[in-house]
C-alpha positions, 0 to 999 in steps of 0.5 A: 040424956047424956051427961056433959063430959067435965075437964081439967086443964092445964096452961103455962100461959095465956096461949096455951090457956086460949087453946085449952079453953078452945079445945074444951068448948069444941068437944062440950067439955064442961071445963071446970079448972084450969090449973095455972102453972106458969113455971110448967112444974106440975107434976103427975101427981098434982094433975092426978088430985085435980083431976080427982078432986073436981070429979073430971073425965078428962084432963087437957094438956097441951103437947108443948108441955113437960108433962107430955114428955110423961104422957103414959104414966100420967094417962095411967095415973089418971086411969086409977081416978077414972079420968083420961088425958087428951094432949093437944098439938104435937104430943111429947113434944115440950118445949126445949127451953123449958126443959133446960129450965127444970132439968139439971144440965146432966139429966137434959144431955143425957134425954137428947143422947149426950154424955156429959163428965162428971 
């Protein structure tokens, strides 16, 4: 008898809520948190307690999300609590607009190849 994998997932939005949940219930995952972060802030470390704290073999994050700009450090973050990380759509891939929300201007030029003045 095989056990029922569990996840965690993570949404900025209603949108990317529907595609978590979708993604969850093809592959049999028993999702049982979903962490809800409409600023799209979280950081590695949050995902990593999450992850776990509901004792989760697999976080779901989608692609369009700041963290999968992270993908590696967060896959080898979760590795040290025995889960692992499925991004979902275009990964390291997160939103421009979003990134110009969080990231310091100097910081956002300087990830797209731009050199600003000081």
């Amino acid at each position: 008898m095989s056990q029922t994998a569990v996840a965690v997932g993570y949404a900025r939005d209603s949108a990317q809520l529907a595609v978590v949940q979708a993604h969850a219930h093809e592959q049999g995952y028993r999702l049982a948190h979903v962490i809800d972060d409409s600023r799209d802030a979280a950081t590695i470390s949050q995902l990593t307690k999450q992850a776990m704290d509901r004792g989760a073999d697999v976080v779901i994050l989608p692609g369009d999300a700041i963290l999968s700009a992270a993908r590696k450090r967060l896959e080898k973050e979760l590795t040290s609590v025995g889960a692992r990380c499925v991004v979902l759509g275009a990964p390291n891939a997160p939103a421009r607009a979003a990134l110009e929300r969080v990231l310091p201007r100097r910081d956002f030029d300087a990830a797209h190849g731009k050199h600003s003045r000081r």
